[in-house]
C-alpha positions as CSV (number, residue, x, y, z in Angstrom):
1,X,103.2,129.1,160.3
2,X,103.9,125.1,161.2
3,X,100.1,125.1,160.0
4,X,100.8,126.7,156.6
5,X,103.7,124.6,155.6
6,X,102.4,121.4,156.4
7,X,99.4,122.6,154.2
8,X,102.2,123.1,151.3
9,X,103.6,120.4,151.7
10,X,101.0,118.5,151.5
11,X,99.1,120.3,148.7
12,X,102.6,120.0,146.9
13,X,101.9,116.0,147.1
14,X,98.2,115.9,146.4
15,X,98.9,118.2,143.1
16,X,102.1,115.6,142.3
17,X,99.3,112.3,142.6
18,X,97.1,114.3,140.5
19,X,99.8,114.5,137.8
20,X,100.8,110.9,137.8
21,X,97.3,110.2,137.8
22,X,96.6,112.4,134.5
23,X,99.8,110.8,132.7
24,X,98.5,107.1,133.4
25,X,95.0,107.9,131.5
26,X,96.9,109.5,129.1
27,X,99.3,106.5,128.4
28,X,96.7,104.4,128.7
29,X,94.7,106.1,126.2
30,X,97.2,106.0,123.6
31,X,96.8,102.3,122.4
32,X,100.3,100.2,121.7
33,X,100.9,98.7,118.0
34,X,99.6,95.8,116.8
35,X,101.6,94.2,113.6
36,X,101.3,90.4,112.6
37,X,102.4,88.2,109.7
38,X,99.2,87.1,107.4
39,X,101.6,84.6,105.3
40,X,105.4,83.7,104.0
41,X,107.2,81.9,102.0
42,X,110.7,80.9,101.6
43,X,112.5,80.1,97.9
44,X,116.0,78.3,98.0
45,X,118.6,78.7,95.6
46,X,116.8,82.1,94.2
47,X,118.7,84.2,91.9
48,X,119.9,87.3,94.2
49,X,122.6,90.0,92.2
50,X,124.7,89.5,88.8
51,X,126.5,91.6,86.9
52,X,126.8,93.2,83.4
53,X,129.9,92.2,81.8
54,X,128.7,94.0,78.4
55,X,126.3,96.6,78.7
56,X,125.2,95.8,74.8
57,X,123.9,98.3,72.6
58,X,120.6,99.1,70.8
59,X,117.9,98.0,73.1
60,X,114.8,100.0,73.6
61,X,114.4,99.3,77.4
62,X,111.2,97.5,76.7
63,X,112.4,93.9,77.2
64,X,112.9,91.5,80.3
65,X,116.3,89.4,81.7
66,X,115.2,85.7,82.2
67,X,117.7,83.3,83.1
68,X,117.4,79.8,81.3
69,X,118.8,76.4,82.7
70,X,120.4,75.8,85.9
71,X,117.1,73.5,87.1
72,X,115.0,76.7,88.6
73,X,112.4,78.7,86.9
74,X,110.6,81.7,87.3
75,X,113.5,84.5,87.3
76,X,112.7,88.1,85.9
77,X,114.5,91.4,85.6
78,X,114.1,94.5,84.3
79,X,117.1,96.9,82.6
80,X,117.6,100.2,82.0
81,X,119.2,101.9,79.2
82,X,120.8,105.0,78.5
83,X,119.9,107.3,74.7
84,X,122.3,104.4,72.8
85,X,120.4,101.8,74.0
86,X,123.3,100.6,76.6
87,X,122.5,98.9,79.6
88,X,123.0,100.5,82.9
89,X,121.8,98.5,85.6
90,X,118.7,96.7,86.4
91,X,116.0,95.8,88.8
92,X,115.2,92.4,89.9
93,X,111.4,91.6,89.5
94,X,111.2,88.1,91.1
95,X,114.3,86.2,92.2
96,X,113.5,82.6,90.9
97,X,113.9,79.2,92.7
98,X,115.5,76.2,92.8
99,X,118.9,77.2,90.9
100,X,121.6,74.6,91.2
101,X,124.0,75.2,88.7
102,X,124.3,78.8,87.2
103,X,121.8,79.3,84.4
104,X,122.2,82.0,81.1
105,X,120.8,85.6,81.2
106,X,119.7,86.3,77.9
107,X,117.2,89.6,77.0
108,X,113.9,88.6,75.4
109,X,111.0,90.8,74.0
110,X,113.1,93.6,73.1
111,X,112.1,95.1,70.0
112,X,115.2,97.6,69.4
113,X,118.1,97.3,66.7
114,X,120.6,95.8,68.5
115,X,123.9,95.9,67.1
116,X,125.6,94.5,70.6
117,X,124.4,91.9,72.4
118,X,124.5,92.2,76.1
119,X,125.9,89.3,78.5
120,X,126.1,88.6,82.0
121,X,128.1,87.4,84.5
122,X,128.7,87.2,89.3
123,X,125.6,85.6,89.7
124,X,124.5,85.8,93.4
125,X,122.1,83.1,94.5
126,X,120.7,82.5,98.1
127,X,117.2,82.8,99.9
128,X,114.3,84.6,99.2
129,X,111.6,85.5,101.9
130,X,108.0,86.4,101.1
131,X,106.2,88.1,103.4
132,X,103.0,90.0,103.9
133,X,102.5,92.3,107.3
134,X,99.8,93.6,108.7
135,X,98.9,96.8,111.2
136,X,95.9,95.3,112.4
137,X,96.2,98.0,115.5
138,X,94.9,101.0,115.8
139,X,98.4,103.4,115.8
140,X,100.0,104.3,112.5
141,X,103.9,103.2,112.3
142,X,106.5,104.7,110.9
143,X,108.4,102.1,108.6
144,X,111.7,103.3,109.9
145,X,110.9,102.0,113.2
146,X,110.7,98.5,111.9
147,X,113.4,96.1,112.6
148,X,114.1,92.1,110.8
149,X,115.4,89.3,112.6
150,X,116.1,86.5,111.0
151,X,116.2,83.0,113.1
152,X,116.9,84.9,116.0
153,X,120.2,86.9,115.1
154,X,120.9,90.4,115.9
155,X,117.5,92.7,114.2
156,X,118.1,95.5,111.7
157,X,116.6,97.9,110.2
158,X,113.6,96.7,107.9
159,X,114.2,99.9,105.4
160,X,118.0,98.6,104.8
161,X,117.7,95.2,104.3
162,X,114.4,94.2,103.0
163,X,112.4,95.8,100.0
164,X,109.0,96.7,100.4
165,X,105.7,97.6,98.6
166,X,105.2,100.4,101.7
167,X,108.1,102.9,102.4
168,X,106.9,105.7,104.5
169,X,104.2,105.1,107.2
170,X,102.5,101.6,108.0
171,X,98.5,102.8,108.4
172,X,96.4,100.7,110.4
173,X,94.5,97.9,108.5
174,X,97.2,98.1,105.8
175,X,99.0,94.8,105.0
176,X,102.6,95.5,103.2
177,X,104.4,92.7,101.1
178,X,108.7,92.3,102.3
179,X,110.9,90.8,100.5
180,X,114.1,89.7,102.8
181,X,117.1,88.5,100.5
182,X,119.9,86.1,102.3
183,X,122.6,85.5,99.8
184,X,124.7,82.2,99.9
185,X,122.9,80.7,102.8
186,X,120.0,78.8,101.0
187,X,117.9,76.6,103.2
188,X,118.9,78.3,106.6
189,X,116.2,80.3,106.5
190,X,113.7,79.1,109.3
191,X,111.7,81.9,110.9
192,X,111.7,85.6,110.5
193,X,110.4,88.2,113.2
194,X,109.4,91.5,112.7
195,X,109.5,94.6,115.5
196,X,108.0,98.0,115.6
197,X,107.7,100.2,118.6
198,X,106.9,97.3,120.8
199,X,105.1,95.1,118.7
200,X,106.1,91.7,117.5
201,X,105.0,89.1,114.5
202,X,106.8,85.7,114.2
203,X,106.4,83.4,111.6
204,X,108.2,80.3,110.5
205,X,109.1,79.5,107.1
């Protein structure tokens, strides 16, 4: 009897080893996420949010928002309009650069009969952050396991606070473009890191 349960026992341990052993080539066949940074870019004093003091009336939904003055350039929006041609929000395209004072949102290109004109008004400005990512591993990632520092303050989540080309899953080989919005803190911007499951990509800016 001492015989046969000292030949448990230790049959109990060699078939324990065996497991550990099988989980290690199993972890180690499943290869960790690779993400890094190809390029960014940083654009002070960008045009962030605004409001619409008058909505307007009688545009066909086929024009742009452009802001004019306020010594930046390059600022674009898109509106939407409801079946009276009011506006009912918007969607900023590019942000702009290099606003100093507040310039005017007018509407341009818009081909309807407009019998109000729409104005605006809040205008947000701050920094802009261009980035492109890439998954140059070999494990897919799901985007919602992506988290933004910025500068080295607390990370959170990429889906809540950035906008993306790529909402869903981040394939391998796939670069996606971010776009990272700081309001009222223009030129603090200096370097922006981006986690997922382990990985990490720096890059200053």
């Amino acid at each position: 009897m001492g015989l046969i349960g000292v030949f448990v026992i230790a049959n109990g341990a060699i078939i324990a080893q065996m497991d550990a052993s099988l989980e290690a080539i199993d972890a180690s066949d499943d290869p960790s996420p690779s993400i890094r940074f190809r390029n960014a870019n940083l654009d002070e004093n960008a045009l962030l949010s605004f409001a619409i003091n008058n909505p307007g009336e009688g545009y066909d939904g086929f024009g742009e928002i452009k802001a004019t003055g306020g010594g930046g350039s390059g600022f674009l929006a898109e509106y939407d309009i409801d079946t009276f041609g009011i506006l009912t929000g918007y969607t900023i395209i590019y942000p702009g650069v290099g606003y100093i004072t507040t310039p005017t949102l007018v509407i341009v290109n818009d081909g309807g009969t407009i019998t109000i004109t729409a104005t605006f008004n809040n205008l947000a400005f701050g920094n802009a952050v261009y980035a492109n990512l890439t998954n140059d591993g070999s494990t897919s990632i799901d985007v919602d396991d992506m988290w933004v520092s910025v500068d080295g303050d607390l990370p959170e989540e990429l889906t809540s606070i950035a906008s993306s080309t790529t909402f869903g899953t981040f394939f391998p080989s796939e670069t996606i473009s971010i776009i990272y919005l700081q309001a009222g803190a223009a030129g603090s911007v200096s370097s922006l890191s981006v986690t997922a499951n382990g990985a990490v990509a720096s890059f200053g800016v």
